[in-house]
C-alpha positions in Angstrom: 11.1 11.3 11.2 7.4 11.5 10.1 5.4 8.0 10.6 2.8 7.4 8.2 -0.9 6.0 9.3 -2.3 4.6 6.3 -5.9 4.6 6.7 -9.0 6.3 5.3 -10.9 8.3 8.3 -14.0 9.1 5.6 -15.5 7.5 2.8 -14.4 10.5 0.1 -16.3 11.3 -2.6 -15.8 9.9 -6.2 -16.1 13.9 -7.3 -14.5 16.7 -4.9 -16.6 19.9 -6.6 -18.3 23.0 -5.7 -21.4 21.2 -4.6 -19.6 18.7 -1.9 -16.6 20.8 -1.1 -17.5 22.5 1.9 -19.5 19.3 3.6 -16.1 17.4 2.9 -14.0 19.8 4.6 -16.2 19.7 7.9 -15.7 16.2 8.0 -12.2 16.5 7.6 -12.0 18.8 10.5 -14.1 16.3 12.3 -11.3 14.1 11.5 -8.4 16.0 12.3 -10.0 17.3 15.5 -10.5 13.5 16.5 -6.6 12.6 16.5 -5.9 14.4 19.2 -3.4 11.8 20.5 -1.8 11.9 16.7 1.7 14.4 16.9 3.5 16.1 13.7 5.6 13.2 13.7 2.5 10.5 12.9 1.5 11.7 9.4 -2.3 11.2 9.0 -2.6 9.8 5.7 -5.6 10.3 3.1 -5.8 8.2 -0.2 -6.9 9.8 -2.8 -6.9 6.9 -5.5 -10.9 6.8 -5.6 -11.2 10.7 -6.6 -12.1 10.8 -10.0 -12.9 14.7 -10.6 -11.9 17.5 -8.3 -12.2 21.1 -9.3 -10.9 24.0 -8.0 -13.2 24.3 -5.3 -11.9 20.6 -4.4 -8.4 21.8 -4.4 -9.2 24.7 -2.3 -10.8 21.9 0.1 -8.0 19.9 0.5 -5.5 22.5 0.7 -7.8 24.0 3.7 -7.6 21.1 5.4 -4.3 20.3 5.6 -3.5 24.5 6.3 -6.0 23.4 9.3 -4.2 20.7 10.4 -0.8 21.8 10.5 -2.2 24.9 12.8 -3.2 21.6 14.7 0.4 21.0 14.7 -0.9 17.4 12.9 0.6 16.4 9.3 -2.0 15.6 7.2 -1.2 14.0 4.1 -2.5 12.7 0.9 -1.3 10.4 -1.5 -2.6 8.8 -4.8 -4.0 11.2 -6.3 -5.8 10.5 -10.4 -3.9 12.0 -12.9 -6.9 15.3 -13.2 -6.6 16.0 -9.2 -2.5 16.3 -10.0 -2.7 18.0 -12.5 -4.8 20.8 -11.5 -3.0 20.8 -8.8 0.1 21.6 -10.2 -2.1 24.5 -12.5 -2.1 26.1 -8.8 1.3 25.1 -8.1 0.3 23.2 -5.1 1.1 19.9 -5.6 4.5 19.3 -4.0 2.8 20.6 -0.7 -0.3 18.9 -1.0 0.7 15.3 -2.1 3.2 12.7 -1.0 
């Protein structure tokens, strides 16, 4: 059973895009490399409610990320994604693996 840790490690950006992308996902391996006491079970849970814009360099972020993580062996999660960062998300058929 995955346990879910409902906090926000970062302060994300209101726009995931080519021009922020990469200096997000350092901090998100910052982040994921700083739960070392966090197992598969303990999901670590991003919100993704104040996104407004993400393009596919934002996607490619995210999904990075979690890929990262799970070599980790650490479930990283997201949840609450705006209706653009779904739907693009689903354009790459990505969205059942990258959201909740």
């Amino acid at each position: 059973m995955v346990t879910s840790m409902a906090f926000t490690p970062l302060s994300l950006p209101e726009r995931i895009d080519i021009d922020n992308a990469n200096t997000l996902l350092q901090q998100l391996y910052a982040f994921i490399d700083s739960t070392a006491s966090q197992t598969a079970e303990q999901a670590l849970n991003i919100p993704l409610a104040k996104v407004e814009h993400c393009d596919s360099a934002g996607i490619a972020c995210l999904l990075e990320a979690k890929v990262y993580a799970e070599q980790q062996q650490k479930n990283l999660t997201y949840d609450k994604p705006v209706a653009q960062l779904r739907e693009l998300a689903q354009f790459f058929n990505l969205e059942d693996y990258l959201f909740v």
